[in-house]
DOPALO-34906 format. One line per field, with one value per residue: residue number from 1; x, y, z of N, C-alpha, C, O in turn. Coordinates in steps of 0.1 Angstrom, whole numbers, plus 5000, padded with zeros to 4 digits. Example, Ala and Ser with C-alpha at 12.3 -4.5 7.8 and 13.67 -1.06 7.14 Angstrom:
num	(1; 2) .
n.u	(5132; 5128) .
n.v	(4943; 4978) .
n.w	(5078; 5071) .
ca.u	(5123; 5137) .
ca.v	(4955; 4989) .
ca.w	(5078; 5071) .
c.u	(5132; 5129) .
c.v	(4967; 5000) .
c.w	(5078; 5079) .
o.u	(5142; 5134) .
o.v	(4967; 5011) .
o.w	(5085; 5080) .
***
This chain:
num	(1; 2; 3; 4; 5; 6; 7; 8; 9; 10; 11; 12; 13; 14; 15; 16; 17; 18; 19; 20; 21; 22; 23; 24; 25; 26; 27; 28; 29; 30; 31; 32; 33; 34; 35; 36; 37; 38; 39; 40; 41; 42; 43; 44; 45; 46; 47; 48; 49; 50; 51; 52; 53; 54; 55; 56; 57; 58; 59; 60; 61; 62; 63; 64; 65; 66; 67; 68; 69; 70; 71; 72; 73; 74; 75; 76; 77; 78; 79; 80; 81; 82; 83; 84; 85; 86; 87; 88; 89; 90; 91; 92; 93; 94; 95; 96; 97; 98; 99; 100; 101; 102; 103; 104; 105; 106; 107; 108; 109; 110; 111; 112; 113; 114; 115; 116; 117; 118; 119; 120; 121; 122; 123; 124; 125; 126; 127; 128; 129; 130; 131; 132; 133; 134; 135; 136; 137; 138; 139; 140; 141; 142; 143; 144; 145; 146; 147; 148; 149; 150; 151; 152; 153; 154; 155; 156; 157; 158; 159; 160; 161; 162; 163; 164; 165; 166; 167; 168; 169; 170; 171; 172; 173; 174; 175; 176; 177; 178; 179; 180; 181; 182; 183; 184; 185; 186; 187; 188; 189; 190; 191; 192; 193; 194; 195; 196; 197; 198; 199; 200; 201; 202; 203; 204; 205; 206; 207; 208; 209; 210; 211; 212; 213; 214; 215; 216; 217; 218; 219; 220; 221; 222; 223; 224; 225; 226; 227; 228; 229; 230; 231; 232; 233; 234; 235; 236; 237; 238; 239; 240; 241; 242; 243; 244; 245; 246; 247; 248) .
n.u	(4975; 4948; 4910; 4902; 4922; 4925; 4903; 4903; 4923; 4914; 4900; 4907; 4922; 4907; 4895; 4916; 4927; 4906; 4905; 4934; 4932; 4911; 4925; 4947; 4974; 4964; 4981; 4988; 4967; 4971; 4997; 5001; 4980; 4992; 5013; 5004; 4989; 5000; 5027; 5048; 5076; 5087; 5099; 5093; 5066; 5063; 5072; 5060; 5034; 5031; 5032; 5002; 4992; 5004; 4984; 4962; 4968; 4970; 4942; 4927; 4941; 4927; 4901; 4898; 4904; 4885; 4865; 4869; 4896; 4922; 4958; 4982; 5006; 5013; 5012; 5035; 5058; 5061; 5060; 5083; 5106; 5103; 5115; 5141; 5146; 5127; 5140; 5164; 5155; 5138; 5160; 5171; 5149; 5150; 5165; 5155; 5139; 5112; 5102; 5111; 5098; 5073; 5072; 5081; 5063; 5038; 5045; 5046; 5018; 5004; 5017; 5005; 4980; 4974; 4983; 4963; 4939; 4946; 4942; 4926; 4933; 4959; 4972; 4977; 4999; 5015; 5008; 5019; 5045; 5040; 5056; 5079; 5069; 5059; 5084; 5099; 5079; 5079; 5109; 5101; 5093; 5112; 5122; 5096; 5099; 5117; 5105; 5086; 5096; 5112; 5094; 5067; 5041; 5010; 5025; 5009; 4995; 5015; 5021; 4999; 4997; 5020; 5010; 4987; 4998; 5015; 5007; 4982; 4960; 4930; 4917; 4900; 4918; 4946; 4944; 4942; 4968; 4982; 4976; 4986; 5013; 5024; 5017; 5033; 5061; 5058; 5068; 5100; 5108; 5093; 5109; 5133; 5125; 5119; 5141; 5158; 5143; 5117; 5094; 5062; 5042; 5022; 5005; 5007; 4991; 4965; 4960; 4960; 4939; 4923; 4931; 4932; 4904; 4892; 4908; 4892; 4865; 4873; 4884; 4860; 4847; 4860; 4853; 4829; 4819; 4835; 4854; 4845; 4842; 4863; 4879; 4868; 4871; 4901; 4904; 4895; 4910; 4936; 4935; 4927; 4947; 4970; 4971; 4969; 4993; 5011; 5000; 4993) .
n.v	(5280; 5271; 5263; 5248; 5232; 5220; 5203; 5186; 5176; 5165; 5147; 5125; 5112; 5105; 5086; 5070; 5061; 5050; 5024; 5012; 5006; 4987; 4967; 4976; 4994; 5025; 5043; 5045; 5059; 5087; 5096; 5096; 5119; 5138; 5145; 5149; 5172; 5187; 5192; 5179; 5159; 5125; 5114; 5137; 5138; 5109; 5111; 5133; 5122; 5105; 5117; 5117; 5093; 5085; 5099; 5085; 5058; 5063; 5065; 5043; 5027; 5030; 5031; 5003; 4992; 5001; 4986; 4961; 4952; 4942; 4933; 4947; 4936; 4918; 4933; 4952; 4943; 4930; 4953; 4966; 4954; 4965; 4990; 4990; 4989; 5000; 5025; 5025; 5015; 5040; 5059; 5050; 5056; 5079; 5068; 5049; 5034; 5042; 5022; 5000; 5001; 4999; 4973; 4954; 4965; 4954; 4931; 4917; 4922; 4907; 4885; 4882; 4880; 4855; 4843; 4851; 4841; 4814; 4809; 4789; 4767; 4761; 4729; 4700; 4699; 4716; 4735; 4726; 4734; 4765; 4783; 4785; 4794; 4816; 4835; 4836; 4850; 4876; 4877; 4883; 4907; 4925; 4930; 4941; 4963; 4975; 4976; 4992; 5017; 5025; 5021; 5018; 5024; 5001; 4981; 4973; 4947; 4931; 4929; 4919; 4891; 4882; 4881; 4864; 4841; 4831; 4838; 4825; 4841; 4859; 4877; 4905; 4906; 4908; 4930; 4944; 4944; 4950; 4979; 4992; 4986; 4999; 5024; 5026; 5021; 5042; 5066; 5068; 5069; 5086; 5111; 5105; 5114; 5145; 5150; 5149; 5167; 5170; 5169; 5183; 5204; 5214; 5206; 5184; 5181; 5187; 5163; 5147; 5149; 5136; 5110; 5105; 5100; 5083; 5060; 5059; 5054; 5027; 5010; 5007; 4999; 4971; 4960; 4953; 4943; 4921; 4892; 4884; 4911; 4922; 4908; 4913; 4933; 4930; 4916; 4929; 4957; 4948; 4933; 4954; 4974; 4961; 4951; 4981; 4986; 4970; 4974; 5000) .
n.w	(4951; 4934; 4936; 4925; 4921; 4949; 4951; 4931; 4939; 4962; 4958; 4942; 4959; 4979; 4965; 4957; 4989; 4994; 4980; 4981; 5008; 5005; 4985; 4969; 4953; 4951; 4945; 4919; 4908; 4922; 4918; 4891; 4888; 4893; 4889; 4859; 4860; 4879; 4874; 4883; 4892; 4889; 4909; 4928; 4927; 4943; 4965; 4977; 4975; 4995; 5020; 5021; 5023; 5046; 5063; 5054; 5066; 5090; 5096; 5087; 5103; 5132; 5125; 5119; 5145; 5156; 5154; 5159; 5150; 5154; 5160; 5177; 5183; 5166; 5141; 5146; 5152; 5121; 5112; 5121; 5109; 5081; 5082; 5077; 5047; 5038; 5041; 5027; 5003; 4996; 4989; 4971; 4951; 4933; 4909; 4894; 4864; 4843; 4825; 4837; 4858; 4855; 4846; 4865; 4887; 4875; 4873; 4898; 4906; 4890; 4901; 4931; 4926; 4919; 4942; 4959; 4950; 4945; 4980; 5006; 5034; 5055; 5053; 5078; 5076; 5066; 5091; 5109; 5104; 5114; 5126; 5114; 5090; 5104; 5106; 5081; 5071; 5081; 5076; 5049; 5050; 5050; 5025; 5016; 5029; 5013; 4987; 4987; 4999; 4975; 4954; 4958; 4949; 4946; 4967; 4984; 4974; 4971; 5002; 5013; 4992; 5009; 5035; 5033; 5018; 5033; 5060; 5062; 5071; 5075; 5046; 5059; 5083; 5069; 5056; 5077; 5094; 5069; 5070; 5087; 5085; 5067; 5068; 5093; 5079; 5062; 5075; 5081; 5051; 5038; 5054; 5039; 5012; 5022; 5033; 5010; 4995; 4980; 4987; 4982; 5001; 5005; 4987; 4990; 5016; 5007; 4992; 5011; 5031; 5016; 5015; 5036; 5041; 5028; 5036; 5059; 5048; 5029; 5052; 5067; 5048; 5042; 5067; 5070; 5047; 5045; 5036; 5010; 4997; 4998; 4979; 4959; 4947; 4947; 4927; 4904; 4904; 4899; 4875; 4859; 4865; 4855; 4831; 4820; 4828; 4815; 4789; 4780) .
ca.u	(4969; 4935; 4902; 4899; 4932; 4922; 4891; 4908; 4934; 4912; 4890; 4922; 4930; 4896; 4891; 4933; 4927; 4895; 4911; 4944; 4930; 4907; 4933; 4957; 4974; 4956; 4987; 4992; 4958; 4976; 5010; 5000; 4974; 5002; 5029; 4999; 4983; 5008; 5035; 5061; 5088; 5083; 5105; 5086; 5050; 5065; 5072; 5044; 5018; 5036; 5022; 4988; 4993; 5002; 4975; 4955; 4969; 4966; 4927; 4925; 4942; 4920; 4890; 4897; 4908; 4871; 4855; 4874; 4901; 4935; 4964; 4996; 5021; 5022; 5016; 5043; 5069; 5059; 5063; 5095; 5112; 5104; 5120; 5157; 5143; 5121; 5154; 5172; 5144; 5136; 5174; 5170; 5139; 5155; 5171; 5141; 5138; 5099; 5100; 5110; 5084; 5059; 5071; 5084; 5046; 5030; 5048; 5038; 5004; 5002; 5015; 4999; 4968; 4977; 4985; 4950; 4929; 4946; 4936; 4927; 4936; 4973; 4968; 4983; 5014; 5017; 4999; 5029; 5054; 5039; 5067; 5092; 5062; 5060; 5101; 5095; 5071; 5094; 5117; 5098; 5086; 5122; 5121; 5085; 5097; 5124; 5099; 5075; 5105; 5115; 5083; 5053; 5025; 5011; 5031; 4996; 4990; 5029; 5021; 4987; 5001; 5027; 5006; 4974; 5000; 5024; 5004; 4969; 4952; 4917; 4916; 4900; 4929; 4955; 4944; 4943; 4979; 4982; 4976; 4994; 5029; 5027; 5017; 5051; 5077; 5060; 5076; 5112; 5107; 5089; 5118; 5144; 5120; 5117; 5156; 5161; 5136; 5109; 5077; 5051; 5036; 5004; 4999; 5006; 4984; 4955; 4958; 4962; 4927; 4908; 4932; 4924; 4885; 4892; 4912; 4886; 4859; 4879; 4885; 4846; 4840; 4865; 4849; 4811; 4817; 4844; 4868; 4841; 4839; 4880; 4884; 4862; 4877; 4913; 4908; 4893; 4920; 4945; 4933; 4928; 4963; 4981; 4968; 4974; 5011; 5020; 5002; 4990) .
ca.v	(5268; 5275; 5258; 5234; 5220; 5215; 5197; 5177; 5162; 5159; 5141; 5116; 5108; 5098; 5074; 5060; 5057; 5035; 5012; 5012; 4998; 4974; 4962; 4987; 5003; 5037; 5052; 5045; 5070; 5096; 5100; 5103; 5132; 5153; 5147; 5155; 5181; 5194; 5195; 5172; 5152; 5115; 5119; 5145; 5130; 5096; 5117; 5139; 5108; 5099; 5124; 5113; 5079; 5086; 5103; 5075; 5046; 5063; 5066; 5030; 5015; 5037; 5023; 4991; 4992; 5008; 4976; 4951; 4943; 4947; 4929; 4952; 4933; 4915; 4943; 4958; 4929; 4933; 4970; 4973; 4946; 4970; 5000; 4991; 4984; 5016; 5044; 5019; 5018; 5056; 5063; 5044; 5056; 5083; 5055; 5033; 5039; 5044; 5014; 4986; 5002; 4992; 4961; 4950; 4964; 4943; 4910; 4913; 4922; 4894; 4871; 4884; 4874; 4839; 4837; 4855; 4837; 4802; 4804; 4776; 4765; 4754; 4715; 4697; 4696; 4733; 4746; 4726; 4746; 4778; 4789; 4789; 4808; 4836; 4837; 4839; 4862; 4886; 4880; 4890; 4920; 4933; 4932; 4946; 4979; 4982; 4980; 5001; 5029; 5029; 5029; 5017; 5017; 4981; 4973; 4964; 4937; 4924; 4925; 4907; 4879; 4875; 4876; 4855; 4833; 4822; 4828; 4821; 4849; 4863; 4890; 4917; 4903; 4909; 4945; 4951; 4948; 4961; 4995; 4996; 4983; 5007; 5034; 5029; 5025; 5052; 5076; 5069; 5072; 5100; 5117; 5106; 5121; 5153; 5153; 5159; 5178; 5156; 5165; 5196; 5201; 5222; 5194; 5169; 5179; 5186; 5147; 5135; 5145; 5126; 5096; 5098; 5099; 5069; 5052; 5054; 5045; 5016; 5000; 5006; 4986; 4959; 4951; 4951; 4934; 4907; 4889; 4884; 4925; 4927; 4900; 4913; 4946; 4930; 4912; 4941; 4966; 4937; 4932; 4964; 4980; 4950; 4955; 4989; 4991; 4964; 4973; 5011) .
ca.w	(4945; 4927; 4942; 4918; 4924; 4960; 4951; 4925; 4951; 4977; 4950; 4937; 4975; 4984; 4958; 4962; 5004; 4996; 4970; 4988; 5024; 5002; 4978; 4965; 4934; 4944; 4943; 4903; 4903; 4927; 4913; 4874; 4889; 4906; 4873; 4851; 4867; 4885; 4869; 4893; 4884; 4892; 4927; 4938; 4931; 4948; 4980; 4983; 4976; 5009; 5030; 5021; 5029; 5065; 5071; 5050; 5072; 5106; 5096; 5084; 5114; 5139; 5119; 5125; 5158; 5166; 5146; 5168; 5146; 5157; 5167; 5173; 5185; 5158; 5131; 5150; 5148; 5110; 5106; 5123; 5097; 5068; 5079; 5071; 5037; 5033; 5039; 5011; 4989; 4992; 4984; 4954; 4939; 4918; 4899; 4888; 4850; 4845; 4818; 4842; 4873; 4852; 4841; 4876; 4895; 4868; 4880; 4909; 4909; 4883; 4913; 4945; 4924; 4919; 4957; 4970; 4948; 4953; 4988; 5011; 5042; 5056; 5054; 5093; 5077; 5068; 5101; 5118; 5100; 5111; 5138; 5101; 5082; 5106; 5104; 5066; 5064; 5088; 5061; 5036; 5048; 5044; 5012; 5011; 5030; 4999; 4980; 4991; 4999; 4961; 4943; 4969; 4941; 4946; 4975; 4994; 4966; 4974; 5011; 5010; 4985; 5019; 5046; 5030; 5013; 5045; 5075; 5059; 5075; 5060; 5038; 5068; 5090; 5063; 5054; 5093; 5094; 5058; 5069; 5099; 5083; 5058; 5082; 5103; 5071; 5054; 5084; 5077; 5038; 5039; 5055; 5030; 5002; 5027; 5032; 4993; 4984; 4969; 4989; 4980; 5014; 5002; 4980; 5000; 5027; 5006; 4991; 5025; 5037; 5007; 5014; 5056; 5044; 5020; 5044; 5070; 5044; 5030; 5065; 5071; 5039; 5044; 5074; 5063; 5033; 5046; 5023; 4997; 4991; 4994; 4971; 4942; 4947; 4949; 4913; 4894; 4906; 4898; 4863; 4850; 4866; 4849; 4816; 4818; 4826; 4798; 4773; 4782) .
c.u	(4954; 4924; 4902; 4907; 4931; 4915; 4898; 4915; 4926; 4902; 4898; 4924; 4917; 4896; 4905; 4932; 4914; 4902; 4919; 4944; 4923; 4916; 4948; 4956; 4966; 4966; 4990; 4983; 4961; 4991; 5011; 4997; 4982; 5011; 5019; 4994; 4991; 5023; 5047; 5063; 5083; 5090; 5095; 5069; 5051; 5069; 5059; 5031; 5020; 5031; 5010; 4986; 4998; 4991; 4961; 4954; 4965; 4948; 4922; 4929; 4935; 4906; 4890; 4902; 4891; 4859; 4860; 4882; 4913; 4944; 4979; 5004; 5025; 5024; 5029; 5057; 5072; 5064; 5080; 5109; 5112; 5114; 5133; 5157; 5137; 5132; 5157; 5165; 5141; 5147; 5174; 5160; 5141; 5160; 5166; 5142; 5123; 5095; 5098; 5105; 5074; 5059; 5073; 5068; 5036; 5030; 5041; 5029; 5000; 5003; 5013; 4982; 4968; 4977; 4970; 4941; 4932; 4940; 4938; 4934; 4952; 4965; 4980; 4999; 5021; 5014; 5011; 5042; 5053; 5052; 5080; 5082; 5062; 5076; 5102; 5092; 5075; 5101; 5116; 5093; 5099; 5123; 5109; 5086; 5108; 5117; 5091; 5083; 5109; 5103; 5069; 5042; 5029; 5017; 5018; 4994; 5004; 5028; 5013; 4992; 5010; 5024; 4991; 4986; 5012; 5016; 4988; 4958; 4939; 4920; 4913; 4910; 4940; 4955; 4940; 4956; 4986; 4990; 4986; 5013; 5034; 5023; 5031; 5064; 5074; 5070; 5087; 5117; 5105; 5100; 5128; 5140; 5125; 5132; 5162; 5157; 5130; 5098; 5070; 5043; 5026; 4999; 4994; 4992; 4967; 4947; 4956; 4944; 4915; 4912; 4925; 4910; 4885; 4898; 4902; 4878; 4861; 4880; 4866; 4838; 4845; 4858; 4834; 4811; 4826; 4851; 4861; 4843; 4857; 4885; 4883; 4868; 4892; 4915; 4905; 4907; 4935; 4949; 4933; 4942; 4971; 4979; 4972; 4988; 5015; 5015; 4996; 4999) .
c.v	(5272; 5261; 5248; 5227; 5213; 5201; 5182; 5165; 5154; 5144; 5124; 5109; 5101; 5087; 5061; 5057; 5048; 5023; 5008; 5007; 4988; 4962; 4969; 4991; 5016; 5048; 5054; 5055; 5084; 5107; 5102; 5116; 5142; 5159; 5154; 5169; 5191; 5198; 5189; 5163; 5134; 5108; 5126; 5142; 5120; 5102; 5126; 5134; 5105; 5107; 5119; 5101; 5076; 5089; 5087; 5064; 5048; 5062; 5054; 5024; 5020; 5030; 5008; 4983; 4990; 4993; 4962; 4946; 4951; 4938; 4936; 4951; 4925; 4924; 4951; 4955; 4929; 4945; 4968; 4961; 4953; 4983; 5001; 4993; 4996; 5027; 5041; 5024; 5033; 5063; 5058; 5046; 5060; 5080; 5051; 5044; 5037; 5030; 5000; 4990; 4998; 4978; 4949; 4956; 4958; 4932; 4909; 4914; 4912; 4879; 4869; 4875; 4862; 4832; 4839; 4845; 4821; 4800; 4792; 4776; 4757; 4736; 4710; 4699; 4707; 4738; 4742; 4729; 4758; 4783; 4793; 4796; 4816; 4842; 4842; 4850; 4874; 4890; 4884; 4902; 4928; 4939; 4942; 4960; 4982; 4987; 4986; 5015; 5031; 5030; 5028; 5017; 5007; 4978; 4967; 4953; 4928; 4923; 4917; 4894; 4875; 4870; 4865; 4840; 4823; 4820; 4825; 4826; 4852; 4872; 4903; 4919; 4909; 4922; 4952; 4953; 4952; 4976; 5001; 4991; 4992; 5018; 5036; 5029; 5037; 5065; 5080; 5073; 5081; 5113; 5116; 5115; 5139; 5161; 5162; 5163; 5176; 5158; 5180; 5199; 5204; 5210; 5184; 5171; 5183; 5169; 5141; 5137; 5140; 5116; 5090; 5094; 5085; 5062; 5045; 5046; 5029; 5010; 5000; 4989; 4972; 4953; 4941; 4942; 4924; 4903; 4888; 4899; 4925; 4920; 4905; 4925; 4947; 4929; 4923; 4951; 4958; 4936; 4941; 4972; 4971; 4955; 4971; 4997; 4983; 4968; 4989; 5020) .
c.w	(4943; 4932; 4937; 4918; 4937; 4962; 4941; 4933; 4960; 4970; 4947; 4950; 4975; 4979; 4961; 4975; 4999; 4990; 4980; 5003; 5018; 4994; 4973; 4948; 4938; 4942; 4927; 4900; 4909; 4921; 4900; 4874; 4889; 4897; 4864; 4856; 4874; 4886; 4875; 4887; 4893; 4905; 4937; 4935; 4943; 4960; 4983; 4986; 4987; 5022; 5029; 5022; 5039; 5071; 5065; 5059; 5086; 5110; 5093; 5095; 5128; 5135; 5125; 5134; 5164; 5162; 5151; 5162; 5148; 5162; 5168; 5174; 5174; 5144; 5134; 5147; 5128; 5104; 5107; 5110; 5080; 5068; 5073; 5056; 5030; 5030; 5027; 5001; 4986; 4989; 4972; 4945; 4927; 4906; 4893; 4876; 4848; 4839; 4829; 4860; 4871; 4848; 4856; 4886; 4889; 4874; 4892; 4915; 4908; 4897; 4925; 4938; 4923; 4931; 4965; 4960; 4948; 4964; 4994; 5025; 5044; 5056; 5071; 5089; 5078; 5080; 5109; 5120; 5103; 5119; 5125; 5093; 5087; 5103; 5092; 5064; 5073; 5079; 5049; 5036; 5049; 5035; 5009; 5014; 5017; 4990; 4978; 4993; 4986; 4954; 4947; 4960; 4936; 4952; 4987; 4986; 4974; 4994; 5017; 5007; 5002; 5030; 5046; 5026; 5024; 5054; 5074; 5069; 5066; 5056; 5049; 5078; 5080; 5062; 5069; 5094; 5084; 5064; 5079; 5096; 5075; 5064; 5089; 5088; 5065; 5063; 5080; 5060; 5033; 5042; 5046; 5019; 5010; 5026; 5016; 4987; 4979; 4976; 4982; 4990; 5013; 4997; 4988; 5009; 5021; 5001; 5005; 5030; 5028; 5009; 5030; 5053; 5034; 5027; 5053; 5060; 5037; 5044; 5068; 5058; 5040; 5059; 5077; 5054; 5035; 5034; 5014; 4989; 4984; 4980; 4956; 4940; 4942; 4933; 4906; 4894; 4899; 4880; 4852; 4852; 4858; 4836; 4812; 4816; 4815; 4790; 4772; 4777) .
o.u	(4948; 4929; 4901; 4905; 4936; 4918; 4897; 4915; 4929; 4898; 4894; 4930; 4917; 4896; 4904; 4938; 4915; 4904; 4915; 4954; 4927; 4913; 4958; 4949; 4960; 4963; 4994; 4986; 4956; 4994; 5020; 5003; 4979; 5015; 5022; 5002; 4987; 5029; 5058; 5056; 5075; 5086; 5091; 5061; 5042; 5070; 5051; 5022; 5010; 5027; 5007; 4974; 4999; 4987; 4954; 4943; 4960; 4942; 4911; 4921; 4939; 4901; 4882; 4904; 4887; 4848; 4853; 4881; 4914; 4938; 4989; 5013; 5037; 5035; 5034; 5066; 5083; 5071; 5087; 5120; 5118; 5120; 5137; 5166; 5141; 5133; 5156; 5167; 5141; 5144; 5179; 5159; 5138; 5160; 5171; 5145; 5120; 5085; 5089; 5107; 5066; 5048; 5067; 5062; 5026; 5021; 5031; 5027; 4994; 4996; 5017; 4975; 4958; 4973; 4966; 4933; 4923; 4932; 4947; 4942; 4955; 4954; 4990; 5008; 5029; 5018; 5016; 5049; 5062; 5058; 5087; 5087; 5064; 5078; 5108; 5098; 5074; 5101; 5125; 5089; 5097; 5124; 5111; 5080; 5107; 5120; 5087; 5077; 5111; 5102; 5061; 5032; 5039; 5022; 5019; 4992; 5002; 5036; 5016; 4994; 5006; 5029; 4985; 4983; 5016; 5013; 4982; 4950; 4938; 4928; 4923; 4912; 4944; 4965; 4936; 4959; 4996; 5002; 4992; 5023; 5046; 5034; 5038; 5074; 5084; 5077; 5088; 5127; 5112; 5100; 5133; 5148; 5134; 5134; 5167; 5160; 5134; 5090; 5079; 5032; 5018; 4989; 4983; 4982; 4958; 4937; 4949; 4936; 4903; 4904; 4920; 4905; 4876; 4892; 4901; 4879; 4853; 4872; 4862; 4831; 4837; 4858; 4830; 4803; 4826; 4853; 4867; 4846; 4862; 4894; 4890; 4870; 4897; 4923; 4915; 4914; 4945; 4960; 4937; 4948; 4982; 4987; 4978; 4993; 5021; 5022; 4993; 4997) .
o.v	(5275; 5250; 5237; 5215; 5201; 5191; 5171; 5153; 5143; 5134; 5113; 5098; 5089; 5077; 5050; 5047; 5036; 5013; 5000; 5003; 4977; 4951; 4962; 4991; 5020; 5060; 5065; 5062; 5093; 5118; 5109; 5125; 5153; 5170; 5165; 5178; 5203; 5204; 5194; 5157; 5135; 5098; 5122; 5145; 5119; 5092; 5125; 5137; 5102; 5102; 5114; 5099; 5065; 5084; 5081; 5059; 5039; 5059; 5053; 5015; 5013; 5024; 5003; 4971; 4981; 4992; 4953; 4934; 4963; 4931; 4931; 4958; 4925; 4924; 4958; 4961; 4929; 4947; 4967; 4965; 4949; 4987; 5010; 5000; 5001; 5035; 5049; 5033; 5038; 5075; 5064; 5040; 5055; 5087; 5047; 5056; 5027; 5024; 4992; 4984; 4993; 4971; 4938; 4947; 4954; 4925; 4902; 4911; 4906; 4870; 4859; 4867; 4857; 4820; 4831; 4841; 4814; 4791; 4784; 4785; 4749; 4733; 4717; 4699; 4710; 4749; 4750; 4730; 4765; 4789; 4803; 4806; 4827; 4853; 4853; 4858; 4884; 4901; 4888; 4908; 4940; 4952; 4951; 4969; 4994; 4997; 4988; 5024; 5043; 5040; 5035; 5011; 5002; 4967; 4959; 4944; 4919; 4915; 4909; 4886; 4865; 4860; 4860; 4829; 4811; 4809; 4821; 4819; 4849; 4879; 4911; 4930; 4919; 4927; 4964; 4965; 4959; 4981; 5012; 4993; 4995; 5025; 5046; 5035; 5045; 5072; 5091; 5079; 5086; 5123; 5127; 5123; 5146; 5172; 5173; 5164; 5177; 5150; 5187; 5196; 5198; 5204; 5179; 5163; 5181; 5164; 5131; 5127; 5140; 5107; 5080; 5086; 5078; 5051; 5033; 5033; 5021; 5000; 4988; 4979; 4962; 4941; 4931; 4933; 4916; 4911; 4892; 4899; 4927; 4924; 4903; 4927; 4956; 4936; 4929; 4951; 4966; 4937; 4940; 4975; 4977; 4962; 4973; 5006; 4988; 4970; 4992; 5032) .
o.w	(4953; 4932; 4944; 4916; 4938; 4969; 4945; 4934; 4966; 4976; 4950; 4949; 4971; 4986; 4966; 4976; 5002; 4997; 4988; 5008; 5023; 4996; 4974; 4939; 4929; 4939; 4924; 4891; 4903; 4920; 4897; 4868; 4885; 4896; 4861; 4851; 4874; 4894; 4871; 4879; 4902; 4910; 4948; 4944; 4951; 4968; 4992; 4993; 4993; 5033; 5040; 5024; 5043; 5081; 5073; 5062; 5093; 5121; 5097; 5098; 5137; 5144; 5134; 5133; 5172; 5168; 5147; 5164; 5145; 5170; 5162; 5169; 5170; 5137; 5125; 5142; 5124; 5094; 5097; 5106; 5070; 5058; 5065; 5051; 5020; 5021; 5017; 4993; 4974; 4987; 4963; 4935; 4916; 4896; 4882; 4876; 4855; 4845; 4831; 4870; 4879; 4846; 4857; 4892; 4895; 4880; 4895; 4926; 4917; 4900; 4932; 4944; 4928; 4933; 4974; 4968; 4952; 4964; 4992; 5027; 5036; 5060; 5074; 5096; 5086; 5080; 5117; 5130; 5099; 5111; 5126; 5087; 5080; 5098; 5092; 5057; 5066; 5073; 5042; 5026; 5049; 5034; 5001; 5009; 5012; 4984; 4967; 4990; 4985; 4947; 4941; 4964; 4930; 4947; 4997; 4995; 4982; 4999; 5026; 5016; 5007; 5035; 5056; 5031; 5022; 5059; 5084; 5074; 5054; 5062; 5050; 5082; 5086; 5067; 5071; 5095; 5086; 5064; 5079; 5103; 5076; 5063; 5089; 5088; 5061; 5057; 5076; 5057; 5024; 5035; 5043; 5015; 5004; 5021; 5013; 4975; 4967; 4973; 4978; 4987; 5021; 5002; 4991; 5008; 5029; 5005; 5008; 5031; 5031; 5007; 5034; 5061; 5034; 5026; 5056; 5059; 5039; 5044; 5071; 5058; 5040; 5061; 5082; 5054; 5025; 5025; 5004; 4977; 4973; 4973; 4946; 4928; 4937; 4927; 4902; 4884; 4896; 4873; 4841; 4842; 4855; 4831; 4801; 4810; 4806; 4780; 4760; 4778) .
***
């Protein structure tokens, strides 16, 4: 691998580990790089981006561990609800037709945004329902490890929208257990790619240390800049990825 491909990845990761702990989508900038540039099939980009977003999350949830923000038992409770969902989803990625990835990571950018920028507080009647929102939002992070094991760019936007929009956490709380849910499914996922032959390991491992250094700096910024920074960060990335998969 030639210097400047090093520099390139490690270049690509950096920028996708910041985004990606503040909002997401940085994998839509990682996985074009790797097919363009590197000539990989859209399997084997979508497993090797996966190395670099382990090392991304373990540096993001380390970060904000050190900045006093942590809660693991319940990110924990959280994670372990995705894995069933991750093996599936990463057994089925090879499937996805490229046309409706883009049309299906649209939707739901389009409607994580609708959820984070509603906002607002549970009103008494909602806050007395919470004991069936965390149940919910369990439930829905099934689904979110499927979705994140078949095609995972923009599954931070789809896990935000769940945990701002049931248990009405803040934005620095949300991308606290963010990183750490997607940290534990990527494990099992990772291996399915691994199993059939779908990662690049040089690759991988040169992405992975621009995404650990975007990881960490993303968690440093999310906590400095509070939900106002994540927010403004969340819509732009939101706005321009959308526009670009429909009509790009």
């Amino acid at each position: 691998m030639e210097p400047w491909n090093i520099l390139l990845l490690a270049v690509f990761g950096f920028f996708a580990g910041t985004c990606n702990v503040l909002a997401g989508g940085g994998s839509l900038l990682t996985m074009p790089a790797m097919m363009l540039f590197f000539g990989m099939d859209p399997a084997t980009a979508n497993g090797t981006n996966r190395v670099a977003l382990v090392a991304q999350n373990v540096a993001a949830v380390s970060t904000f561990r050190k900045k006093g923000f942590a809660d693991f038992r319940t990110s924990l409770t959280l994670a372990a609800c995705t894995v069933p969902g991750s093996v599936a989803g990463a057994f089925a990625a090879v499937w996805i037709s490229p046309l409706w990835f883009k049309r299906i990571l649209a939707a739901v950018m389009l409607g994580t945004l609708f959820v984070i920028l509603r906002g607002g507080k549970p009103s008494p009647e909602e806050a007395s329902g919470r004991r069936r929102r965390v149940v919910l939002t369990h439930v829905g992070m099934v689904g979110v490890g499927f979705y994140g094991g078949f095609i995972q760019a923009g599954v931070g936007f789809l896990i935000m929208a769940l945990l701002s929009g049931c248990l009405a956490l803040d934005l620095v709380r949300v991308n606290m257990h963010k990183v750490f849910i997607v940290g534990v499914y990527m494990l099992p996922s990772l291996a399915v790619f691994a199993w059939t032959g779908h990662v690049v390991w040089v690759a991988g491992a040169f992405l992975a240390a621009g995404n650990a250094l975007g990881g960490w700096a993303g968690a440093r910024f999310a906590v400095a800049g509070g939900e106002r920074v994540i927010k403004a960060v969340f819509v732009v990335c939101v706005v321009v990825l959308s526009v670009k998969l429909l009509w790009g």
